[in-house]
N, C-alpha and C positions, 0 to 999 in steps of 0.2 A: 538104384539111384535114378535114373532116367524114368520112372515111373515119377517121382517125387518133381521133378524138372513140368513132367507134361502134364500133371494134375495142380501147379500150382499157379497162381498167376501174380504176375508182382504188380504192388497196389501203390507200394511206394518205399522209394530211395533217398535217404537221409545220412547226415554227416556229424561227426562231433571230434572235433581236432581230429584225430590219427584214427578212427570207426567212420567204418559204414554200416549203415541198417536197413535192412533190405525187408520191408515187411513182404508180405505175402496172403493169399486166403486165408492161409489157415498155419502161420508162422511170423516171428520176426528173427533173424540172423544178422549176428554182429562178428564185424569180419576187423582185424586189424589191419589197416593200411601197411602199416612195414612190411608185414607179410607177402598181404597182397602185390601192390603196385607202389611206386615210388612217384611214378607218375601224378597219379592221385592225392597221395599223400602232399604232394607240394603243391597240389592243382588249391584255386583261388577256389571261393563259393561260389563265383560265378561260374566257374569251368566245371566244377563240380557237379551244378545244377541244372546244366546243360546236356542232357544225355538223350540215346534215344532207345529201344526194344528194338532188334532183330526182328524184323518181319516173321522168321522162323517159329520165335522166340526162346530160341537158346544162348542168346547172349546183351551185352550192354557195350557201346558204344559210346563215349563222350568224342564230341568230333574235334572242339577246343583244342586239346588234349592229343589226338591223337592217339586213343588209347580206348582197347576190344578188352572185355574180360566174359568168359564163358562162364552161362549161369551154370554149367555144371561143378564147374569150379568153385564157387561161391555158395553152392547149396548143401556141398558134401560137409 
């Protein structure tokens, strides 16, 4: 799994009521907010849209929000 994490790069992070879509190089992943975070889920589209990549980049960051979700988490 962590091979899958370091060979992909995210291109771009989009929303649709209770989804997120996480495109990728060579993928797109839809994740359901319930699931995921609660946070998110109630976040506006402006909080939404506000995020930043982990220098590292193994994870996502909305600062709005106050809310960390690790791309490993999100890509398995």
């Amino acid at each position: 799994m962590n091979n899958l994490i370091k060979e992909n790069i995210i291109l771009d992070i989009t929303f649709d009521n209770q989804f997120m879509f996480i495109k990728t190089d060579s993928t797109m992943v839809k994740i359901d907010l319930n699931q995921l975070s609660k946070k998110l889920l109630n976040a506006t589209e402006i909080e939404r849209a506000l995020y930043k990549l982990s220098p590292s980049g193994y994870g996502i960051h909305w600062p709005l929000i106050d809310e960390d979700i690790s791309l490993h988490a999100l890509l398995k």
